[in-house]
MITI-808902 format. One record per residue: residue in three letters; residue number from 1; x, y, z of N, C-alpha, C, O, CB in turn. Coordinates in steps of 0.1 Angstrom, whole numbers, always signed. Each point is the difference from the previous one (the first is absolute). Glycine has a CB too. Layout:
// MITI-808902
NODE     r     k     n_X     n_Y     n_Z    ca_X    ca_Y    ca_Z     c_X     c_Y     c_Z     o_X     o_Y     o_Z    cb_X    cb_Y    cb_Z
NODE   ala   NUM       X       Y       Z       X       Y       Z       X       Y       Z       X       Y       Z       X       Y       Z
...
END
This chain:
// MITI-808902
NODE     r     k     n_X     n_Y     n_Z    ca_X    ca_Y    ca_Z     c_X     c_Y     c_Z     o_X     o_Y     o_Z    cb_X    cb_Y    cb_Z
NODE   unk     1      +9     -12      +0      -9     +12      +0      +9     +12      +0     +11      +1      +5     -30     -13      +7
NODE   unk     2     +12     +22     -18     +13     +18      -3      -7      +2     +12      -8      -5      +9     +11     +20     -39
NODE   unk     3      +4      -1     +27      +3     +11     +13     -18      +6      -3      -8      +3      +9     +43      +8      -8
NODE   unk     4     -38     -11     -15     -12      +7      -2     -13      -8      +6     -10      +5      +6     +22      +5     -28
NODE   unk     5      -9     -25     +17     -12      -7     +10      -1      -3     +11     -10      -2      +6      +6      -5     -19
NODE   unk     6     +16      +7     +19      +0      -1     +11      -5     +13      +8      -5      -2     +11     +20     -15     -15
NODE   unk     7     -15     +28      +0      -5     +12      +4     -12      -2      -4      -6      -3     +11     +24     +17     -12
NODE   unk     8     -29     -13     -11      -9      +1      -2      -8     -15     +13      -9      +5      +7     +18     +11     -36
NODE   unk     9      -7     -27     +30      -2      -7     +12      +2      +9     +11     -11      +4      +4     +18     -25     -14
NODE   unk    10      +2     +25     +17      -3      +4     +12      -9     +12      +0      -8      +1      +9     +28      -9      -2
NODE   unk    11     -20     +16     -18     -15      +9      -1     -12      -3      -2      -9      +9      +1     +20      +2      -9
NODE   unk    12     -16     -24      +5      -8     -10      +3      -4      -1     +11     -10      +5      +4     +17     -13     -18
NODE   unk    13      +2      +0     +21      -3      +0     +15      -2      +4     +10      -6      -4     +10     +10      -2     -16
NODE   unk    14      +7     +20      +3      -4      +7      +5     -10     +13      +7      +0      +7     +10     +13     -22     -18
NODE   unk    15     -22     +13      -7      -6      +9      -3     -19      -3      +4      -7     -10      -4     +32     +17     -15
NODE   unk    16     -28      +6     +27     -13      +1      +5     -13      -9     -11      +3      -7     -10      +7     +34     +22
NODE   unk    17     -20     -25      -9      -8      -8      -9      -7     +12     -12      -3      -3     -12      -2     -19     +35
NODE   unk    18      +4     +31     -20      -5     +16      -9     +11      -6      -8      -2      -8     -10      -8     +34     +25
NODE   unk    19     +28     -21     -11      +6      +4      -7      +6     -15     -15      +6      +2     -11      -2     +21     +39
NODE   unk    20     -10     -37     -21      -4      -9     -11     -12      +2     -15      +1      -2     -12      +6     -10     +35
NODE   unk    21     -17     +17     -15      -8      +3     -11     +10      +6      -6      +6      -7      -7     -30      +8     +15
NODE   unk    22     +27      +9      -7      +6     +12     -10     +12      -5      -7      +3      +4     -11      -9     +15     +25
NODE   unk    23     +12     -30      -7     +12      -8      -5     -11      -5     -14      +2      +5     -11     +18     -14     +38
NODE   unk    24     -30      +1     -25      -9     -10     -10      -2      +9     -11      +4      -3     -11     -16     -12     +29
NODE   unk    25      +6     +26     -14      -3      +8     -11     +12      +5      -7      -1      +1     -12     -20      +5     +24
NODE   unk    26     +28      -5      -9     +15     +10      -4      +6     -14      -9      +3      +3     -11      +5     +18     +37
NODE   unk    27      -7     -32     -23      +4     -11      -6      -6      -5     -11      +6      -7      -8      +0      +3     +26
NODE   unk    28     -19      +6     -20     -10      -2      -7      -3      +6     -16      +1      -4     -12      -8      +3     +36
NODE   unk    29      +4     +15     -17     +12     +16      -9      +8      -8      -4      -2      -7     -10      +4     +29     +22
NODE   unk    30      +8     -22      -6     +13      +0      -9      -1     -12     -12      -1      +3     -12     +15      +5     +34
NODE   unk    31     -15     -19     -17      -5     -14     -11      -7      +5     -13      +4      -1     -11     -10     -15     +32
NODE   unk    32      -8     +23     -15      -5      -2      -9      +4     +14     -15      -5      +1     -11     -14     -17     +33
NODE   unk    33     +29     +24     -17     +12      +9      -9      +1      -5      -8      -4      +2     -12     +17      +6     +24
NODE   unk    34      -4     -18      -5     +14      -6      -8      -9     -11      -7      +3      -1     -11     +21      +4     +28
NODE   unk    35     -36     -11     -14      -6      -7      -9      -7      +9     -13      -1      -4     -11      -3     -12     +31
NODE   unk    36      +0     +29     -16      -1      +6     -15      +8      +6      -7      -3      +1     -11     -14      +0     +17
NODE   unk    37     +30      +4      -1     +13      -3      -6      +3     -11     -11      +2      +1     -12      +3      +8     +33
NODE   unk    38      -6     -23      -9      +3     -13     -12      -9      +0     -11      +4      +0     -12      +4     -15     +28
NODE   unk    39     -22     +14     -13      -8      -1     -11      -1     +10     -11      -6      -4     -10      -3      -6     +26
NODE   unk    40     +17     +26     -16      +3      +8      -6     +14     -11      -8      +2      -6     -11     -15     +31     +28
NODE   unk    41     +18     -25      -9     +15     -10      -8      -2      -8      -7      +8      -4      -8      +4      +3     +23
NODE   unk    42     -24      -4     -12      -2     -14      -9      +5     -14      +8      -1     -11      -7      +5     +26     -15
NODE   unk    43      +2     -14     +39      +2      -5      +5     -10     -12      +7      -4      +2     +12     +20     +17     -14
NODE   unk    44     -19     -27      -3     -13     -10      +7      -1      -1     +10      -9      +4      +8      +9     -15     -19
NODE   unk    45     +19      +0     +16      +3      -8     +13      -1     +13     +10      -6      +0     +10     +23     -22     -20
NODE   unk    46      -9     +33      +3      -1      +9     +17     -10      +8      +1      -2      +7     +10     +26      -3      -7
NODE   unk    47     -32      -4     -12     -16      +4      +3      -6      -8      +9      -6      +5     +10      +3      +3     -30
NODE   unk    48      +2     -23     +15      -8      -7     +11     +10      +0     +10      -6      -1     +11     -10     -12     -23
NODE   unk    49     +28     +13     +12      +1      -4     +16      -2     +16      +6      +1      +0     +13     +20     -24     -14
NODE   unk    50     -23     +35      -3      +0      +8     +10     -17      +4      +0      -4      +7      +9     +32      +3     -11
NODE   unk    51     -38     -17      -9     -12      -1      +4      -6      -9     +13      -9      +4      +8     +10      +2     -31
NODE   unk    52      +5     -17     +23      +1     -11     +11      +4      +6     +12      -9      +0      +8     +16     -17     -24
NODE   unk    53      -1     +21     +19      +8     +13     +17     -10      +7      +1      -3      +3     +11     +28      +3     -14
NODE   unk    54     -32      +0      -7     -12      +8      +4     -11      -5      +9      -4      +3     +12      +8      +5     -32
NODE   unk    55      -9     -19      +8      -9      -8      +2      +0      -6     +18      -9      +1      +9     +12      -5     -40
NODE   unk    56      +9      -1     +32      +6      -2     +14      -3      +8      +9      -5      -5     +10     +20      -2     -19
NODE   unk    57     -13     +21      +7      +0      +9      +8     -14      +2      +3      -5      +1     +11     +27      +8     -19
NODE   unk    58     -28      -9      -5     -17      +0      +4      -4     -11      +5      -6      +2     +10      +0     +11     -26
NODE   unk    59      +7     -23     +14      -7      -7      +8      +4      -4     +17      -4      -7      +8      -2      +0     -33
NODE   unk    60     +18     +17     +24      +7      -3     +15     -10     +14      +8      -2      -5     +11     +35      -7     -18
NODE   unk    61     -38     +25      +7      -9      +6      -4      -9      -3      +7      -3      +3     +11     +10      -1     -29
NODE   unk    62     -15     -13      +7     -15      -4      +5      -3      -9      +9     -11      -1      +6      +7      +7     -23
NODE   unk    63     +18     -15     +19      +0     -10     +10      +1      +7     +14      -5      -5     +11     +17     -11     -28
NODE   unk    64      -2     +34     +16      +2      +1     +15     -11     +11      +4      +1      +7     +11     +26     -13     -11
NODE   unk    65     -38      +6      -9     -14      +9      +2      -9     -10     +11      -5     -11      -2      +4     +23     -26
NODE   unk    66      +0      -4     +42      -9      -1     +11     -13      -2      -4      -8      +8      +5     +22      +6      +7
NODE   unk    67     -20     -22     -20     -16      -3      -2     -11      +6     +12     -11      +5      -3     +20     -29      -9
NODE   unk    68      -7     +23     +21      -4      +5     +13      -1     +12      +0     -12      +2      +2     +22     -16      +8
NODE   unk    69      -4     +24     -10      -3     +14      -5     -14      +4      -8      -5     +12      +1     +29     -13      -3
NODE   unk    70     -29      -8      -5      -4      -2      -9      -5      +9     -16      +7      -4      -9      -8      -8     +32
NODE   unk    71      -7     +19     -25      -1      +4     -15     +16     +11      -6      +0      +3     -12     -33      -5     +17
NODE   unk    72     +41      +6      +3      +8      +6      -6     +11     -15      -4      +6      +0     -11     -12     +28     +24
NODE   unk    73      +7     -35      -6      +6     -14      +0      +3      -4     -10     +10      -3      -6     -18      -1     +20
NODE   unk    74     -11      +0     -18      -8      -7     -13      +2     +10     -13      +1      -5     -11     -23      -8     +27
NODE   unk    75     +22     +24     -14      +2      +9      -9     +15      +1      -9      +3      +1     -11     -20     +10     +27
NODE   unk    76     +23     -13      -5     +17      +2      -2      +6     -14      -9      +9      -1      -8      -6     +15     +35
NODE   unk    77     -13     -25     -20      +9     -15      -6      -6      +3     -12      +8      +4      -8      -6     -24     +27
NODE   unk    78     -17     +20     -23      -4      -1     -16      +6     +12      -6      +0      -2     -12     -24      -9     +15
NODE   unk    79     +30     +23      -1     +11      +9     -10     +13      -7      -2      +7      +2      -9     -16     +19     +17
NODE   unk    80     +11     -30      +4     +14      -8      -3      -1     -12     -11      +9      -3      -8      -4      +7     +34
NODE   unk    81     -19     -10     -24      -3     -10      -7      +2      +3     -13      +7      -6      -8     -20      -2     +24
NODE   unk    82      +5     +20     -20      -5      +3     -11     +18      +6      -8      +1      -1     -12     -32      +7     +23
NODE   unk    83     +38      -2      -5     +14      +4      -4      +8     -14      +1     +10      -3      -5     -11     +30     +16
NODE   unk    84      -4     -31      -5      +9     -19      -4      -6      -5     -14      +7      -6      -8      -7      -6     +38
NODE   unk    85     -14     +15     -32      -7      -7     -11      +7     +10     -13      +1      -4     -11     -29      -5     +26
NODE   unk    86     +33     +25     -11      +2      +2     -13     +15      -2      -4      +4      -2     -12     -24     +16     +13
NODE   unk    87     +29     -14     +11     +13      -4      -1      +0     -13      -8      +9      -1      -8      -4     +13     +30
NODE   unk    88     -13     -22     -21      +3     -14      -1      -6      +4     -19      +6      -7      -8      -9     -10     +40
NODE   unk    89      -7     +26     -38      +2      +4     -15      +8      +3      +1      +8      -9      -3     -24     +13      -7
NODE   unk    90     +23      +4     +13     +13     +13      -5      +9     -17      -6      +5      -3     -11      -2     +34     +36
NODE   unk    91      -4     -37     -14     +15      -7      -4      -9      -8     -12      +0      +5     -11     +19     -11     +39
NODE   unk    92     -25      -1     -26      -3      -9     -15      +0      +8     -11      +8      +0      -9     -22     -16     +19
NODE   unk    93      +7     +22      -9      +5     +14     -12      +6     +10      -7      -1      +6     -11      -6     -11     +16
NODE   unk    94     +17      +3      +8      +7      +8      -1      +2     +11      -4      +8      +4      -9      -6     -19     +12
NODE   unk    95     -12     +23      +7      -4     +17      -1      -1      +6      +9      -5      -4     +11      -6      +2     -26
NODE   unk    96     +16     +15      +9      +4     +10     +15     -14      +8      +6      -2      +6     +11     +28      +1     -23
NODE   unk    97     -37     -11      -1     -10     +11      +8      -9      -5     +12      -6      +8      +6      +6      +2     -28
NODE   unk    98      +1     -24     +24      -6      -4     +14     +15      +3      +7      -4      +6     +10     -18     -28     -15
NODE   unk    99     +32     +22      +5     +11      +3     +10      +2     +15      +2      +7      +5      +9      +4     -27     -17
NODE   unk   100     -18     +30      -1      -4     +17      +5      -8      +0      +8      +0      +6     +11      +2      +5     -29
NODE   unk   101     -11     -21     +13     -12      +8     +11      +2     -10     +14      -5      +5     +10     -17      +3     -31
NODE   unk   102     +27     -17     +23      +5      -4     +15      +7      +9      +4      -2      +5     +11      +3     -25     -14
NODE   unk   103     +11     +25      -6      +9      +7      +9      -5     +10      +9      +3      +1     +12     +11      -5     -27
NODE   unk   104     -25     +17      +5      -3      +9      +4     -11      -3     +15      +0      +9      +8      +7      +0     -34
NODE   unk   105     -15     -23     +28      -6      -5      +7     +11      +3     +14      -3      +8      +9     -13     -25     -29
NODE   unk   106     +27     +10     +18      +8      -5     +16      +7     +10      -1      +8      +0      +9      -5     -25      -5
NODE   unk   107      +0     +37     -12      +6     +15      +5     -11      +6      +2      +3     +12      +4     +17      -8     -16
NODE   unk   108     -29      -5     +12     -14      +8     +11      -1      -5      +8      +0      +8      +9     -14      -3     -20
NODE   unk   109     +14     -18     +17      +0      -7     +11     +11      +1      +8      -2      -2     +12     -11     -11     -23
NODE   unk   110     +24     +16      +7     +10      -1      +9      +2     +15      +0      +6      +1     +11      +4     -26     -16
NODE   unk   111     -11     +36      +2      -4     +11      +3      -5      +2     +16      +4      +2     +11      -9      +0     -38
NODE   unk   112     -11      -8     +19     -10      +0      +9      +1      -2     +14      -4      +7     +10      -3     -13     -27
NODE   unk   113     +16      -9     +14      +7      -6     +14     +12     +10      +8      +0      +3     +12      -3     -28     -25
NODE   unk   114      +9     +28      +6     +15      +9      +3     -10     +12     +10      +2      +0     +12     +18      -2     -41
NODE   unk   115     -28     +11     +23     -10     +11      +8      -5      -6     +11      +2      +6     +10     -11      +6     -29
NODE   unk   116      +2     -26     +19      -8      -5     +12      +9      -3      +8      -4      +0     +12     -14      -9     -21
NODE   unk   117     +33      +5      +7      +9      -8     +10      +8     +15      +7      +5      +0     +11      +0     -30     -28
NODE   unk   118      -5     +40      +9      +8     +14      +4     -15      +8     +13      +1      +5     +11     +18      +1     -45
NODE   unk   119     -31      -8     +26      -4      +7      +8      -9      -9     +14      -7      +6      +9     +10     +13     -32
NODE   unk   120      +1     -33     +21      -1     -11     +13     +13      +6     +12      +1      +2     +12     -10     -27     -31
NODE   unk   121     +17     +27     +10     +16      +3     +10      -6      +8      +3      -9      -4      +7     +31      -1     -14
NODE   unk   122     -24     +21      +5      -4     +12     +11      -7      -1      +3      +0      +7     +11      +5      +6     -14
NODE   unk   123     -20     -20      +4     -11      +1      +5      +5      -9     +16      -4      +4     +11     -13      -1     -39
NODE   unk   124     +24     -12     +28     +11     -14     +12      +7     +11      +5      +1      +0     +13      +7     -25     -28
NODE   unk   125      -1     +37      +6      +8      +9     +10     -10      +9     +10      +3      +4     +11     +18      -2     -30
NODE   unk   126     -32      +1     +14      -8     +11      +8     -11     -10     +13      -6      +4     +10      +5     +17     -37
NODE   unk   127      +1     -31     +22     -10      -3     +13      +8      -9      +8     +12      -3      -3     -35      +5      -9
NODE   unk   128     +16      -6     +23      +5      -5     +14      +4     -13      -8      -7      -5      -9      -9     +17     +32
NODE   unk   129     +31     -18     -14      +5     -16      -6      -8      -8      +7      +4     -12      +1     +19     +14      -5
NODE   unk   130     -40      +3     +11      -6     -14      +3     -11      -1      -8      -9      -9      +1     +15      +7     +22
NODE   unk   131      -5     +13     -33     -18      -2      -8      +6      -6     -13      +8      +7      -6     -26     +16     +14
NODE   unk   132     +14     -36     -13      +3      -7     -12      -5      +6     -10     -11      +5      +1     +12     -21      +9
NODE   unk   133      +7     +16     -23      -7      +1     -14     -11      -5      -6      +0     -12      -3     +17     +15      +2
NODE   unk   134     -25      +4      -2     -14      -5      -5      +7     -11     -13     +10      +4      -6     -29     +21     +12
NODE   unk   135     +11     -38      -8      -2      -5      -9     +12      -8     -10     +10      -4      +6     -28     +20      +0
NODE   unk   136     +18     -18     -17      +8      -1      -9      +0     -13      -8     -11      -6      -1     +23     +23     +16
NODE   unk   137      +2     -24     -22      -3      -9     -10     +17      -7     +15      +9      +6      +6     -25      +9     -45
NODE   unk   138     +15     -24     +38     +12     -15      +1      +7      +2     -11      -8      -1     -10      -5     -18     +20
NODE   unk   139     +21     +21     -13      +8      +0     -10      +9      -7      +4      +5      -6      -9     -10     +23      +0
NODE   unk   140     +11     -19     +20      +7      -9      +7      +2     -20      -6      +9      -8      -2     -20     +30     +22
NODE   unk   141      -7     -21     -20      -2     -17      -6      -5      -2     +14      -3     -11      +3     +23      +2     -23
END
């Protein structure tokens, strides 16, 4: 193992459960780039394998979604689903325009997320450390 994975592992581990989502999404991004990169190249193999890492990523995603929560939950997994269903055309077809419109899907979401997890942190700094945070998603698993 490099100096690079072995770093990227201990930032894994060591890292809060918010600051994973954002790892998922940010990993996700990136894949699904460089998969419309390849497919611009004319590259097949590294299209699907960096459609596949996506795909991964989403369904790692919907697996660590809190059902319990409930309708934002159920809401969240079927946009995942539905971005796994178009990822999995992109690759047989190998076409970028279902891989636009995912992308732009999980850079709103991870936006989204980035604002909710910044403004969870000050809302934790202003009130008492015995009143818990309302609500939320397991992302944990």
């Amino acid at each position: 193992m490099n100096i690079y994975e072995q770093y990227r592992q201990t930032q894994v581990q060591t890292a809060k459960p918010e600051q994973l989502l954002l790892m998922l999404y940010d990993g996700a991004i990136g894949f699904l780039k460089r998969a419309k990169v390849a497919i611009e190249e004319r590259n097949i193999e590294e299209a699907h394998t960096f459609l596949v890492k996506t795909q991964d990523i989403i369904v790692e995603l919907m697996v660590s979604l809190n059902m319990e929560v409930g309708e934002l939950a159920l809401n969240l997994f079927r946009l995942y689903e539905y971005m796994h269903h178009r990822l999995v055309e992109a690759n047989i077809n190998k076409d970028t325009k279902p891989i636009d419109e995912v992308l732009r899907m999980l850079q709103d979401l991870r936006d989204a997320w980035d604002m909710a997890i910044k403004k969870m942190r000050e809302e934790k700094v202003e009130t008492p450390a015995t009143k818990p945070l309302k609500g939320g998603l397991n992302i944990a698993g």
